[in-house]
N, C-alpha and C positions, 0 to 999 in steps of 0.2 A: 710240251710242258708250259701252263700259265702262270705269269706271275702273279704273286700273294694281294689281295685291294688292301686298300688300309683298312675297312672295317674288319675284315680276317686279321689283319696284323694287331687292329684294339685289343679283339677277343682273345686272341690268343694271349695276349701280354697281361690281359685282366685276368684269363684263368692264371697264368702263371704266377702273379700274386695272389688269387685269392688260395691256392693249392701248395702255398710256399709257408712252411710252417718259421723261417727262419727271418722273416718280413717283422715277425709281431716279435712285440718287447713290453715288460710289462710297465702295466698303466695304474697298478694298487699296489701297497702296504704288503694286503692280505697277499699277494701273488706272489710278490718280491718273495715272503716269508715261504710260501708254499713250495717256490722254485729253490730257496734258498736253502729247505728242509731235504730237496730231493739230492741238489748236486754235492751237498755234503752225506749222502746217504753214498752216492756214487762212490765218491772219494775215500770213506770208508770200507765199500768194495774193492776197493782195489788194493789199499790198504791190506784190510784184511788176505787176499787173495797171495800176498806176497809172504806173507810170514812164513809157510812149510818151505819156501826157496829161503829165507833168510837165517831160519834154523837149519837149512841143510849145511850153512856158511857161514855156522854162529861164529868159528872161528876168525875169521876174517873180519866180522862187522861186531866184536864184542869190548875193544878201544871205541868204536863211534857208537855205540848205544851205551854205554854206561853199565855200572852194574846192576841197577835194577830192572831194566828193560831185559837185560842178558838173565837174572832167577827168573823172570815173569816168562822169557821165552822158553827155558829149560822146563819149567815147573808146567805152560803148557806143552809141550812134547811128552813129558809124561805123561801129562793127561789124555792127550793122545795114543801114545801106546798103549796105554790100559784101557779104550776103548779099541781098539784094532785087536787086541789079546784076548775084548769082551765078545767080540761078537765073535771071534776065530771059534771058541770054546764054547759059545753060543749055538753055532752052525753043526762043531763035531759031538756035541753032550748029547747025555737024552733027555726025554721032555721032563723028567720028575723035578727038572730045575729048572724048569722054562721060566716060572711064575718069580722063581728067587731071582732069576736074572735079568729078568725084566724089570726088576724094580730097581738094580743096580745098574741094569744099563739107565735109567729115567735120571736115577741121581749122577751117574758120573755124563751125565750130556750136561745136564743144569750144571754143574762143574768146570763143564767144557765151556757154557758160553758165558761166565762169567770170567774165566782166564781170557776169551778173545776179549770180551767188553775191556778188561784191565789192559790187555798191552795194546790194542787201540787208542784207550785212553792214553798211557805213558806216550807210543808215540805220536798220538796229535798233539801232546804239551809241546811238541818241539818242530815248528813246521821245517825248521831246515832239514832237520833229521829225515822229516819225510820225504820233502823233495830229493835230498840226495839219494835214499834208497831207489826214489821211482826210477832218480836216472842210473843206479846202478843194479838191477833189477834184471832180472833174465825174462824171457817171455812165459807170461802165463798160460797155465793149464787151458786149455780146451774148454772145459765146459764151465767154467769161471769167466776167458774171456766172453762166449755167448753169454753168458746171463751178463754180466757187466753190459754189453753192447744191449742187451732186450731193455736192460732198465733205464738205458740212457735213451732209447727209442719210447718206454714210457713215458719218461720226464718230458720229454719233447712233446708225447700225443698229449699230458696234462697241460703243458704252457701252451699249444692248439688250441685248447678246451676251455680250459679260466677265459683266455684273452677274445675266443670267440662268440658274439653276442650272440641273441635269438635268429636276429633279422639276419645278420653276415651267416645262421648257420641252414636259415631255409633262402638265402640266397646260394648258398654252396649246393645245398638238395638241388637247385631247381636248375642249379649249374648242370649239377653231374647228369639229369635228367636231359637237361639239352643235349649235352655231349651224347649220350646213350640213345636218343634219335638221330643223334646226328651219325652217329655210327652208322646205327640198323640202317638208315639213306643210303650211305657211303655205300655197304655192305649188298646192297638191292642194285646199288649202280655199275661197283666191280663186278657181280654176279651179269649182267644183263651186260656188262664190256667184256668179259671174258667168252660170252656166248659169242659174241659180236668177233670177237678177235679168233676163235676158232674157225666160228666162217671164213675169215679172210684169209685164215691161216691155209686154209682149205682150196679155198679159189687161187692162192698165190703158190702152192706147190704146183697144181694144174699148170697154172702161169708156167711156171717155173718149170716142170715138164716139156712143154711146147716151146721153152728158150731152150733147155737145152739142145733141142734139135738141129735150131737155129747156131748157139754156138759150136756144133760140130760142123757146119759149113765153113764156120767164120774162121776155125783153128785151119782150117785148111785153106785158107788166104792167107791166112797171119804166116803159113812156113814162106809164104813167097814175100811178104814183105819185113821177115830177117835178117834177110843178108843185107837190105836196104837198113836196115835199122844200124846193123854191126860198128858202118860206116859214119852214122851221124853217134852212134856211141862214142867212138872214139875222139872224134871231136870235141864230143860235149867232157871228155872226161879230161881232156888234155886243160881247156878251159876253167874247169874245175877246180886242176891241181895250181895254175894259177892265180886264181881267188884263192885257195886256202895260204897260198904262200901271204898273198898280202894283208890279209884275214889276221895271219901268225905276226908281223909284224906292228898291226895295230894295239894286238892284244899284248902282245909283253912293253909296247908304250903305255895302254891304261896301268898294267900291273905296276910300271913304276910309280905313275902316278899312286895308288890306293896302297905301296906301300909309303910312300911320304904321307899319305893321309892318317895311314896308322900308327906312325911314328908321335906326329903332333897328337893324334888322340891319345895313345900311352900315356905324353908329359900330361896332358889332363886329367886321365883318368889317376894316374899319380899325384895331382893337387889334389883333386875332390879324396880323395882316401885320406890326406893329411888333414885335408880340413874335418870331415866328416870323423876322424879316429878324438880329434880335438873336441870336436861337437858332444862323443859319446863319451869321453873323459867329465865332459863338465855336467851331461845328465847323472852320470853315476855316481858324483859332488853329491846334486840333488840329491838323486835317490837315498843316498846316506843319510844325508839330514832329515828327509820325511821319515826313515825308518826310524832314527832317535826319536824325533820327533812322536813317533807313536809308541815307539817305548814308552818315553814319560807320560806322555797322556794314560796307557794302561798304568801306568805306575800309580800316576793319579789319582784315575779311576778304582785301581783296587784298595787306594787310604780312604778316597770318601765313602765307597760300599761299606770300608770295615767300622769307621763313623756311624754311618749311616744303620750298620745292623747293630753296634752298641746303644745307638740310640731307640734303635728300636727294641731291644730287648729289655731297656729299660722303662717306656712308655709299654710294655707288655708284662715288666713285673705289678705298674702304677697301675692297668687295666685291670688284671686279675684283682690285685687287694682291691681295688673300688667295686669289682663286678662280687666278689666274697662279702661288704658292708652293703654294697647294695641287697643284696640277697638278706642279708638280716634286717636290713630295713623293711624289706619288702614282708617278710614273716611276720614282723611288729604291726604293718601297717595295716597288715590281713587280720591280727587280731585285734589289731583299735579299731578295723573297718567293721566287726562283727558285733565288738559293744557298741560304737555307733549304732548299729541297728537293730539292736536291743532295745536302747534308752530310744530310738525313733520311734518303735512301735507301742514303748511303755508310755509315751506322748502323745502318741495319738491315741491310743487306746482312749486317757486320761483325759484329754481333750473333746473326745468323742463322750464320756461320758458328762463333762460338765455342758456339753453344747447339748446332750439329753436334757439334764439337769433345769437346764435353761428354759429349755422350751420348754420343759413339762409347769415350770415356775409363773413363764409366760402366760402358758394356758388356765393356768388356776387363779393369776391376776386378774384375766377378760373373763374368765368366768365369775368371780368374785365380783368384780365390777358390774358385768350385767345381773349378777344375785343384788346387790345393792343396790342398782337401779331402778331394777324391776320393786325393788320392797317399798325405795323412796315412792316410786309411783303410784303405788300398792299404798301404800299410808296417806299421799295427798290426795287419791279419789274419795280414800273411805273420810277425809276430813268433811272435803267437799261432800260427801253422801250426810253425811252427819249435819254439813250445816244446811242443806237445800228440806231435809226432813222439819229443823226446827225452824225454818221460814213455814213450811205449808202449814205447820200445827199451830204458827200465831195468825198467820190470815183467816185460820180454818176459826179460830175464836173468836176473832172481830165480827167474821159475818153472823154466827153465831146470837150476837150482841143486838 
């Protein structure tokens, strides 16, 4: 057998952490909450699980529950036996009420898990209440403790799963991959040692064959050197009983020793119990005080919530009436928004027809203008025509002359 190298002892110690679900712890809000969601799902299992033992002992445990947990537990046993009576009468009837019963069994289930929802609720109001039942509690049914134990093996494989990232989960892939050649090697190398060891297994009985031939020579020397032995026996044994004599002597000297040593350890281990009882007195002080402590703080806490939801119910009566005026507003403002756009398009409209109006006004001006111009021009050619006539008709006289 060889010893382990340290790179074998790394790996080994890394798979063990990365295959160790109990390493990780969480690192978010959201997880906390997730984890948070499940162990109290637990703890209602178990809870739950315990109630047919605690009604079978209503008697006994109906001073520590109270009387309302005691109608809540009765009123479910009921409800229980009327489904045990349901399906009894279920299983012996015939079918022509299969259909009726079935609908009576739907409703008295919804029944049923509304009674556990209620004494669950009454007794998680009270955590003592619950912890003293867990410790006063017989063992649970069978198939209650496996489910208990699978879901808490779930909650485990989810706190695995949240806390385990991408890369840490194809590092684990490629983990288990190694391992799984690492096997199939291992598995190729016992297979190929085991042949190997058959061989020799083979060849050493032969051996073993051919010695023993040998030792039946050897036994028949050995008789002749017994009586020689008998002799140094007895010596060696007279010897012997000498040592154990003084052997016996040493030993009941250490014993007295290690009981004086036990003695001073007693007076020790008798301080530290005084001191240590002292120590646990004054955490228990503590613990006192932080559980006040958190009393008032919930006490606190449930005056500012009841604050806190009066006040909210009063900014939620102020929301509604404003969101109610708002809404009439908003009706008003749909119908001023529509004569608005009414008188917009009677505007433009109106608008449109004066900017017609214009241009058409426009164009009757530049035409008027150029009819005026054209006329002025129109009258100072025909002057000029008139006056260049009555020059050529006086030169036309002079020459004449």
């Amino acid at each position: 057998k060889g010893m382990a190298t340290p790179e074998k002892a790394t790996i080994t110690l890394d798979a063990m952490k990365m295959l160790d679900p109990r390493r990780l712890k969480p690192d978010s809000i959201e997880t906390e909450r997730i984890i948070t969601v499940l162990d109290e799902t637990i703890a209602k299992l178990e809870l739950s699980s315990l109630i047919p033992r605690i009604i079978n002992s209503l008697d006994r445990f109906a001073d520590v529950l109270g009387p309302e947990i005691t109608n809540s537990l009765i009123e479910h046993q009921k409800l229980s036996n009327e489904m045990e009576h349901l399906l009894a009468s279920s299983e012996e009837g015939d079918t022509m009420k299969a259909e009726e019963q079935r609908g009576c069994l739907c409703l008295l289930e919804q029944r049923l898990k509304c009674s556990v929802r209620n004494v669950l609720r009454l007794l998680l109001a009270n955590p003592s209440l619950c912890q003293a039942l867990k410790y006063e509690a017989w063992a649970r049914e069978s198939p209650a403790e496996v489910f208990i134990k699978a879901f808490g093996e779930f909650r485990n494989f989810m706190l695995e799963t949240l806390l385990t990232s991408p890369m840490e989960e194809e590092e684990k892939i490629q983990f288990m991959k190694d391992i799984s050649l690492q096997i199939k090697k291992n598995t190729e190398a016992i297979t190929a040692l085991q042949a190997e060891l058959a061989a020799a297994i083979q060849t050493q009985e032969e051996e073993i064959h051919m010695k023993d031939n040998v030792i039946k020579d050897l036994k028949n020397g050995m008789q002749d050197l017994t009586t020689d032995c008998k002799a140094g026996i007895q010596q060696i044994k007279q010897e012997g009983e000498k040592q154990q004599e003084e052997e016996l002597q040493a030993s009941q000297a250490r014993c007295a020793g290690l009981q004086q040593d036990i003695q001073q350890l007693g007076a020790q281990l008798n301080a530290l119990v005084l001191e240590h009882r002292a120590s646990e007195l004054a955490l228990r002080k503590r613990k006192c005080r932080v559980e006040m402590e958190i009393v008032n703080w919930i006490q606190k806490y449930d005056t500012d919530m009841g604050e806190k939801q009066a006040e909210y119910e009063e900014v939620d009566a102020a929301y509604t009436e404003e969101k109610a005026q708002l809404s009439l507003l908003m009706e008003k403002h749909a119908v001023l928004l529509q004569e608005y756009s009414q008188i917009e398009e009677e505007r433009r409209i109106r608008q449109k027809k004066e900017e017609q109006a214009l241009k058409e006004l426009t164009t009757k001006t530049l035409a008027a203008i150029r009819i005026q111009a054209f006329w002025r021009g129109y009258l100072v050619r025909s002057l000029f025509k008139s006056k260049r006539k009555k020059k050529k008709k006086g030169k036309g006289k002079k020459a004449k002359k």
